[in-house]
N, C-alpha and C positions, 0 to 999 in steps of 0.2 A: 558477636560471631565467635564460637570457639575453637579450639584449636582443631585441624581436620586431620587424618593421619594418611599418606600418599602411600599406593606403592607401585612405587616411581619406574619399577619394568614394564609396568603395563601401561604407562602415559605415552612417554615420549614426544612430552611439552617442553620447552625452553620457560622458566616463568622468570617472574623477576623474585629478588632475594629474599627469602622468608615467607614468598606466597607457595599457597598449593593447589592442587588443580582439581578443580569440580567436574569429579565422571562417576560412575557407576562404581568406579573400582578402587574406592575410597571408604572409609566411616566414616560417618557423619552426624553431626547432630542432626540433623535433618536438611530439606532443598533451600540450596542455597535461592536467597531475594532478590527478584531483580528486576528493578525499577523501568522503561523505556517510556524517556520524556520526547515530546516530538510536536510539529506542529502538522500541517494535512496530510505531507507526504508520510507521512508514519501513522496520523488518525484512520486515513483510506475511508472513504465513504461507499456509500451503496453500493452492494455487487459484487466489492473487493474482497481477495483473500488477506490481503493487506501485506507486507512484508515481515510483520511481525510472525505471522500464521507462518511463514514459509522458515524463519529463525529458531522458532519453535520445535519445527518438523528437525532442522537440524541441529541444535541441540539434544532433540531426545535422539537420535538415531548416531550422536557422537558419545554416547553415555553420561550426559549431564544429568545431574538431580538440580532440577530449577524449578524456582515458583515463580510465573509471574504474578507483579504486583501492581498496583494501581488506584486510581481513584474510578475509573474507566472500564466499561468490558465490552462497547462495542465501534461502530464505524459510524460519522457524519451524513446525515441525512441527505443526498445530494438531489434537490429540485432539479429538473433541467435548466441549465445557462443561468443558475441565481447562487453561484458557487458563496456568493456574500452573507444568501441568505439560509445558509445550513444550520439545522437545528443543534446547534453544540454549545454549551458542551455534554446538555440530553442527547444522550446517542441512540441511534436508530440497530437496533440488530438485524444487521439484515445483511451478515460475511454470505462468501462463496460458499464457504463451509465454517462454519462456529464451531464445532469440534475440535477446538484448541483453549489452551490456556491464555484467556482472551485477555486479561489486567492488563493496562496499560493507564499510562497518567500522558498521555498527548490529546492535544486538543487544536482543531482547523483556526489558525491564524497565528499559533501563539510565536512567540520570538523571544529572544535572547532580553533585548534591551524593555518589553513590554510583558513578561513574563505573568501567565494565570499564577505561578504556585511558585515559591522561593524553594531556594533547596534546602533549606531548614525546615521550611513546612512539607516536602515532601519526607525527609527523612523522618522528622516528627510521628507523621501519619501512617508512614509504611516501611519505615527498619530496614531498606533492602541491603542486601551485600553487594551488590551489583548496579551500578548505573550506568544505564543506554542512553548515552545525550545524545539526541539529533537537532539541534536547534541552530536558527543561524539563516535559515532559507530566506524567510518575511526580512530579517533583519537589512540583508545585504539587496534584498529588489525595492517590496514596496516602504519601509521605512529608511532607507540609502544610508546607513549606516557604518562609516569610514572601515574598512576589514582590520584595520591594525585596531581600531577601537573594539569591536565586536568581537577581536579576540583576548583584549585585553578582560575584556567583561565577562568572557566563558573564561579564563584562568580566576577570574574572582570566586565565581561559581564552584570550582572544581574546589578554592579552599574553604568555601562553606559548607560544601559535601563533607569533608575531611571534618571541618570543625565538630560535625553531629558522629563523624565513625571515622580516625583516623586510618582503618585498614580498611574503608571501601575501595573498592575497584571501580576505572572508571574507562568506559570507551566513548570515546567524540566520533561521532560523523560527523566527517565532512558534509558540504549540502550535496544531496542525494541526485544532480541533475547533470545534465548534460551539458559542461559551462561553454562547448562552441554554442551550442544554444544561445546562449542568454547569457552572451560574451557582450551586453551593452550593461549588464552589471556584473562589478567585480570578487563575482564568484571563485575565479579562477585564480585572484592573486589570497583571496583569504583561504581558500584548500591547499594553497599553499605556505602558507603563513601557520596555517593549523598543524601540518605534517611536520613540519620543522624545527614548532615551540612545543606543542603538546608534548611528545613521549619526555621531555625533559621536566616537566610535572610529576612525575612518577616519585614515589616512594619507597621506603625497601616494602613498609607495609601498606601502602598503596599505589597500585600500578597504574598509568594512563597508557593506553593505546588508540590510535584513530584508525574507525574502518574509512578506508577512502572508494572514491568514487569509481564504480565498476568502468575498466576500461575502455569497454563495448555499449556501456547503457546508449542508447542513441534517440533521441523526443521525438524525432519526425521519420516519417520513411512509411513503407506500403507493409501491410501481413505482417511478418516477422519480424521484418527490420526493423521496427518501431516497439520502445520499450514503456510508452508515455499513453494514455487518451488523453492529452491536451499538451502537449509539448513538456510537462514539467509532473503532473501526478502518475506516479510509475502506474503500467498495468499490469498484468499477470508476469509476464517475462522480465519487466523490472525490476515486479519486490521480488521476484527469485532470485536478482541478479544482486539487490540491495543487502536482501537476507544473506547472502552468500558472503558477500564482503564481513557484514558486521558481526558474523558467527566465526570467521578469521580473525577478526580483530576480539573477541573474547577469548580466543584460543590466548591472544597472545597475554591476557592479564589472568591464565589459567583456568577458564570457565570451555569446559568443552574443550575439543578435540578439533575445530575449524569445519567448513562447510563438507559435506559429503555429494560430491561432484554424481552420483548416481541415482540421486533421490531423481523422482521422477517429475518434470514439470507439466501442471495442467495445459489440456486447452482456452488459449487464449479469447477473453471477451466474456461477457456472462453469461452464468449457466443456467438462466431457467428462461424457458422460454414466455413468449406472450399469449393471450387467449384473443380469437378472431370474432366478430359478427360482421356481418354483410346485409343489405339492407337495399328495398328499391326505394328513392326518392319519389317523394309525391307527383303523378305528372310526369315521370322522366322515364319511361322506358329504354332508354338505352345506357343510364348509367347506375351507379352500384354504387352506395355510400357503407365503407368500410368503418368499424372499431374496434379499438384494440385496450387490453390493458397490457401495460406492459411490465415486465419482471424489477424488480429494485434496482436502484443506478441504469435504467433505462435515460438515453435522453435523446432519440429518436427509433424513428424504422425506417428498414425500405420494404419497398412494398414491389412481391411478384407476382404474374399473373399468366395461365395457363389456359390455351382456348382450346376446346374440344379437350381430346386425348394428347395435344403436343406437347414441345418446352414448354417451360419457364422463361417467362424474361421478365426484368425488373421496370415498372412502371413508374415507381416514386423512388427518390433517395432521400434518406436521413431528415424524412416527417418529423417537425417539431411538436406536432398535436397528436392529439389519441384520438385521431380518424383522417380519412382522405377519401376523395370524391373520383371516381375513377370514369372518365367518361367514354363514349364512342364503341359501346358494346354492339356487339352482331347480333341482330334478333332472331332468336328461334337455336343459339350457340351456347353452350355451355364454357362458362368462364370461371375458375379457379383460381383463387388466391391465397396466399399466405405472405404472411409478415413475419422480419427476424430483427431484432433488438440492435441498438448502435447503443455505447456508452462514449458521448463525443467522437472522437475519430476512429476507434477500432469498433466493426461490426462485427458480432458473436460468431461463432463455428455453425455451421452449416444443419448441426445435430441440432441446433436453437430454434430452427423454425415453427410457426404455429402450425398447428394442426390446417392442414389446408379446409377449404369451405368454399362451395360451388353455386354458381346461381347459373341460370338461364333465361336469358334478355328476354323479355317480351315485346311481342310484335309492336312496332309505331302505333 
């Protein structure tokens, strides 16, 4: 990486000593590299914008010249309820929106003490100036990994970063959840363990800063309140919340200018909707067998139903199949139905629904 030349009236960053800061309003040999290792909660599988998309957004809108980089460019293929069995580390393209610089080296499971790729082979393979560690989630649930060990093992890490580029930059996440949550693992004593060792890793020519964990992220709760579809994989309001923190936390090892509180956050839940058929069973004049396909990271529907010209009311909740049998129709009544996408526990925006589709019972 070579020398970058600042001019330092128009930052108004704090950096650490001898670094300088990546904005727009620099020379450069060109976009500075930058790596983001992670395990699900940073892969984000079907549907997702991911967190990274949302760090992207505000980087370029703080005046970073950034590439990202990777071995990686898209999200985990998520089956319904077979989270084990996602097709990674073949990724499935199928974001909110792919219109971003998708490179990433994260992959659904990985960990700290189990890692896919050393940090020698990632610097090897991709030269970044920048490294986004998020690792550490798997480590401290499903493999119980002591927090003072697991941070012993990420400061190992940070000096074999170094050993391949002593002036990389480097930001740790913390793990990106909710640790009242998932207070029966000791999440909460190694986010704290991280905050307190980490920034004294830093060099003059390599900086460590930790983005920590959004204040308000919260796993459970109804609409809005809820930043998770399953207690723990952030949803839309998450990675906005996740992306906000670690765009602060580059700020502070001179990459960008920190989150920009006015970008605008999407509607929460996925955004494409599902395609409807309706159908009379053999023999069955009073009921109505529904199908659906539904949009990527789908992993139910509900299902509503409109008689005549009235409401709507919702018949089925959070259908685990791609159809449902709807019975006790009015014969000689026009019935109307449409279906809207669940991804786990948050159900899409209301703009989501199928196209509605109408039958009329037939007499007994």
């Amino acid at each position: 990486m070579g020398a970058r030349t600042v001019i330092a009236a128009l930052l108004g960053l704090s950096l650490a000593p001898g670094m300088t800061s990546c904005t727009g309003a620099e020379e450069s040999e060109g976009p500075m590299r930058v790596v983001v290792l992670g395990d699900s909660l940073t892969h984000g599988s079907s549907g997702d914008w991911t967190w990274r998309y949302f760090l992207h957004q505000q980087l370029l809108a703080g005046g970073a010249d950034v590439e990202f980089v990777g071995g990686r460019t898209g999200v985990a293929d998520d089956p319904p309820d077979e989270w084990g069995e996602s097709k990674t580390p073949e990724d499935a393209i199928a974001y909110a929106d792919s219109n971003f610089d998708s490179d990433h080296h994260s992959v659904w499971g990985d960990s700290v003490t189990l890692g896919t790729s050393t940090p020698s082979a990632v610097m090897a393979q991709h030269d970044p100036d920048v490294v986004v560690y998020a690792l550490g989630w798997n480590d401290l649930t499903w493999l119980r990994v002591d927090p003072q060990q697991l941070l012993s093992e990420v400061q190992a890490q940070v000096v074999e970063f170094r050993a391949a580029n002593p002036s990389v930059r480097i930001v740790i996440a913390q793990a990106m959840v909710d640790v009242a949550h998932w207070s029966q693992f000791p999440v909460a004593e190694y986010n704290r363990l991280l905050l307190q060792s980490a920034p004294s890793w830093s060099t003059a020519e390599s900086p460590v800063a930790v983005a920590t964990v959004p204040a308000d992220l919260q796993a459970v709760g109804k609409g809005e309140e809820r930043d998770t579809w399953d207690g723990a994989h952030p949803d839309t309001s998450g990675q906005v919340k996740i992306a906000s923190q670690v765009a602060d936390a580059l700020a502070e090892v001179g990459v960008g200018s920190g989150h920009d509180p006015s970008l605008v956050v999407p509607t929460e839940g996925l955004r494409s909707s599902s395609t409807l058929k309706v159908k009379y069973p053999a023999g069955d004049p009073t009921s109505a067998r529904l199908a659906w396909v539904g949009p990527p990271g789908a992993t139910g529907h509900d299902v509503w139903m409109a008689l005549d010209d009235g409401d709507y009311t919702q018949v089925a909740r959070d259908v685990r199949t791609a159809g449902h049998k709807v019975t006790g129709l009015e014969p000689g009544h026009r019935h109307t139905f449409k279906v809207i996408a669940r991804k786990h526990a948050v159900r899409s925006a209301d703009d989501q629904f199928s196209t509605p589709v109408s039958v009329v019972a037939r007499p007994g």
